[in-house]
Every structure is written in C-alpha cells, then in structure tokens.
C-alpha positions as CSV (number, residue, x, y, z in Angstrom):
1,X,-36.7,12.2,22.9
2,X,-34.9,12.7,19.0
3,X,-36.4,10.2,16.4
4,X,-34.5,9.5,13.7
5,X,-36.1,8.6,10.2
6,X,-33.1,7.5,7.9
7,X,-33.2,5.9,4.6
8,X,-29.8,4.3,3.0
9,X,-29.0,2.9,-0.7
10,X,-26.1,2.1,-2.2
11,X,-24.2,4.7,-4.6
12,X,-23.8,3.6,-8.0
13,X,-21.0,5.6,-10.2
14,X,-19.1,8.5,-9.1
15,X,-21.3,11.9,-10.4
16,X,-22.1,12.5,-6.4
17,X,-18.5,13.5,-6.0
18,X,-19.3,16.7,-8.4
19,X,-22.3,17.6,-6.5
20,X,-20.8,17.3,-3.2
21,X,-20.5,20.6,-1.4
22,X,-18.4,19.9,1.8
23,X,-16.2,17.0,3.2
24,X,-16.0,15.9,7.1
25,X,-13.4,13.2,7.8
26,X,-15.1,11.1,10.6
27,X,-13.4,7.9,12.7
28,X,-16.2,6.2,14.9
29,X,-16.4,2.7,17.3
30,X,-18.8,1.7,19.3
31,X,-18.6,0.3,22.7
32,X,-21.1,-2.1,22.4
33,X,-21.1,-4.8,19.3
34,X,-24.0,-6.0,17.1
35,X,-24.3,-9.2,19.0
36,X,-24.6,-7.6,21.8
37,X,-27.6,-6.3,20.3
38,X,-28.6,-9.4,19.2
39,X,-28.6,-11.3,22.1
40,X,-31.1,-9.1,23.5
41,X,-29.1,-7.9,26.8
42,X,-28.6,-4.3,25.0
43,X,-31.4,-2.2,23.2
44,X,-28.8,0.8,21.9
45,X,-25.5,0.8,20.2
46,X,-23.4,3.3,22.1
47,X,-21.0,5.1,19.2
48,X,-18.3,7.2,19.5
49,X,-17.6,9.4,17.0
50,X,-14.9,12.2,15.8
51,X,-15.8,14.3,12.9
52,X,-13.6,16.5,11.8
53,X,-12.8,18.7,14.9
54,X,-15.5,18.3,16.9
55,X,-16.7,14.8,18.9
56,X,-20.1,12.5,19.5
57,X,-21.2,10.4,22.0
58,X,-24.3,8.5,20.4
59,X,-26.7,6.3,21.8
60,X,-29.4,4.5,18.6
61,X,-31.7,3.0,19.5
62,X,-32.3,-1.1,18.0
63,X,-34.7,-1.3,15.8
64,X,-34.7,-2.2,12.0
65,X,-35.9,0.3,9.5
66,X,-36.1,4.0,9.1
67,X,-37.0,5.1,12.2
68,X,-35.5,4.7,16.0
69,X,-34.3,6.7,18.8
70,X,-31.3,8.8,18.8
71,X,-29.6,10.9,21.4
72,X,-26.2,13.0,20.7
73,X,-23.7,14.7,23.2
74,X,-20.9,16.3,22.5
75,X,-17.8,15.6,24.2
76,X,-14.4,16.6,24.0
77,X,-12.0,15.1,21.0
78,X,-9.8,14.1,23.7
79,X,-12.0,11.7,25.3
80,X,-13.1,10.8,22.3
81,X,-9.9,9.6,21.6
82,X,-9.7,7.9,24.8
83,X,-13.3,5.9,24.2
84,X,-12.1,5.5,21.0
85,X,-9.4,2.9,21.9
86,X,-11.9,1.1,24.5
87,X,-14.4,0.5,20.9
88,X,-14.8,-3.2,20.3
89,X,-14.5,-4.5,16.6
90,X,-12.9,-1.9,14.3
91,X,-12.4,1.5,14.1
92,X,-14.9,2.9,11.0
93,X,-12.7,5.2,8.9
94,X,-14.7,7.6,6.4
95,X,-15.0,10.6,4.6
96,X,-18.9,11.8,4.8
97,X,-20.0,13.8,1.7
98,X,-22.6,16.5,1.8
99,X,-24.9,16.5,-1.6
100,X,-27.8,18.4,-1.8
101,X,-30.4,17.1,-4.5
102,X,-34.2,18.1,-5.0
103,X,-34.2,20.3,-1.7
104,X,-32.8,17.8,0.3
105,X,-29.5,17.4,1.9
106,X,-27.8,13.6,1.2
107,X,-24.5,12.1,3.3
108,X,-22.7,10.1,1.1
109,X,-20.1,8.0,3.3
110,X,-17.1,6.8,1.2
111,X,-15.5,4.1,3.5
112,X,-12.0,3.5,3.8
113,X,-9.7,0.9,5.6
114,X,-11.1,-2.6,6.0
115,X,-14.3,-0.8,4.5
116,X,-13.2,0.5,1.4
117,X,-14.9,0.2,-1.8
118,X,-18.1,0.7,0.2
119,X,-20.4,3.5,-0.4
120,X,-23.1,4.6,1.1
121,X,-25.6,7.3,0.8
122,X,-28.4,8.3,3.2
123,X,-31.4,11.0,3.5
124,X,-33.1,12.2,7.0
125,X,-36.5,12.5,6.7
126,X,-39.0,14.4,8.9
127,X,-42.0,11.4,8.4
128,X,-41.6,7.9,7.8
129,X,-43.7,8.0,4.2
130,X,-42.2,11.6,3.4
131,X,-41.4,11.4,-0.3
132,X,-38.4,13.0,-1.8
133,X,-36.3,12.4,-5.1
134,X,-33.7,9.9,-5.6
135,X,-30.6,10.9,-7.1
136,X,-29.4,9.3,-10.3
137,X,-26.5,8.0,-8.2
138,X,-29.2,6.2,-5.7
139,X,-28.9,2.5,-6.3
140,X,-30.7,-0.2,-4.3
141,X,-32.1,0.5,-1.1
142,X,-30.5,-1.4,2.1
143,X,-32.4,0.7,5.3
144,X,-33.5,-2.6,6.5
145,X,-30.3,-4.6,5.7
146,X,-28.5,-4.5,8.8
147,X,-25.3,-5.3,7.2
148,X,-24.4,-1.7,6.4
149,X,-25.2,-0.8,9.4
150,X,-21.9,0.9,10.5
151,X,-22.4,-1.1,13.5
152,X,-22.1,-4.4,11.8
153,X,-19.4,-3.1,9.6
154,X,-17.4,-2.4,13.0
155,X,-17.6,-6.1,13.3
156,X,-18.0,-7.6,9.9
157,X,-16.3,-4.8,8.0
158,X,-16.9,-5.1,4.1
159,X,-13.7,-6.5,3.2
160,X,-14.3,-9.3,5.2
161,X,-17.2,-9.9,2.8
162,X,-17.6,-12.8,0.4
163,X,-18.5,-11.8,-3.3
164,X,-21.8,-13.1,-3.0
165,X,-22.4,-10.9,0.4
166,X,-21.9,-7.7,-1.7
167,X,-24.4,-8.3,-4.7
C-alpha cells in the first residue's frame, strides 16, 4: 500500500518560475466528485490524469491532512482521453513546475482555465513531522483546506470563488 505525505501553500510572487527546472502540461478529472465524498458513500477520489505524454489512473484516499493512501496505474493516453470525457465537474488544466530548493524537490502547479490565477505549490515528504525548508515563494499553508484540493476545484473551480473565499 503507497502513503502519501503531502504538504501544500500557496505561492506568493513569481521567483519559483527562475528556479524551475522542467515543465509537464497535465489535464486531470475525476470520476467521482467531492460530495460524493462527503456524503460518505465513497472513501477515494478516482482521478484521471494526462501529463505530458504519458497517462494516470489514481485512486486517494479521503482523508484530510498530509497523509492518505495513494495508488497509481498507468494507462494508455487514449483511454485517458476516453475517461477523461466521462469526469464529472471540470476538467483541471495546469502546467506543473518542478523546483528544487534545500534538497528537496517542489511541484508548483500554475492553474489555468476556470482556475487561473491559482497557484499552488506542494512538497512529498517521507514522515509526517519530516522538516524541510520553505522557499521564499512559500506563502500560507492550505494542506488541511480542502478547497485546493484539485478535487474541489473540479467542482468549485477558483474562478467561481468570491473575493472573500480567496483571502
């Protein structure tokens, strides 16, 4: 069984583009929806995901914080494609940037489409109280905020949010 022990914060300013080594387009949907989740009939989200030329199927585990279950397949960008068009809610559009900093290796997503404006960054960790270093570019931390989720943002997408929602 794969654990996965993610932290996310928001990115502040632009100097992570400078650091950023490599670029993967990615499109992703799920086939399940957040309150699906919420409702308590599901316990996973169920993602698909294209990124760059190769394809996911993902199944997370629901639980809030850093750590939950994750298992990835690959599967062929065809019928990811095809799953893709069967996703309920939106399709999320983004470009995932690779920064290293302090010895480890940050994503930053920059979100486009009816997410854009939206920027996220987020560190895997191998132990839930692992330190590590935050970049100058780190702003607040939202692990536990499930509305960056990429889940919710599938169904609530950030453009969609009121002023107030994005503070």
């Amino acid at each position: 069984m794969a654990i996965e022990i993610e932290r996310k914060f928001l990115v502040t300013g632009t100097a992570w583009r400078e650091a950023a080594h490599a670029v993967v387009p990615m499109a992703q949907g799920y086939l399940n929806d957040l309150a699906a989740l919420d409702a308590g009939g599901q316990k996973a989200s169920v993602r698909v995901r294209i990124q760059g030329d190769r394809a996911f199927l993902n199944l997370k585990s629901r639980e809030r914080g850093a750590s939950r279950q994750e298992f990835d397949y690959p599967i062929p960008v065809e019928d990811a494609r095809a799953l893709l068009a069967l996703c309920v809610g939106g399709v999320i559009d983004k470009r995932r940037h690779l920064v290293h900093h302090a010895g480890k290796l940050w994503e930053v997503d920059e979100f486009l489409g009816d997410n854009a404006g939206l920027v996220v960054a987020e560190i895997e960790l191998d132990h839930v109280d692992e330190s590590f270093a935050l970049p100058p570019w780190a702003g607040r931390e939202v692990t536990d905020d499930v509305r960056y989720y990429n889940l919710a943002l599938a169904s609530h997408p950030f453009a969609a949010w009121r002023q107030e929602e994005r503070g």
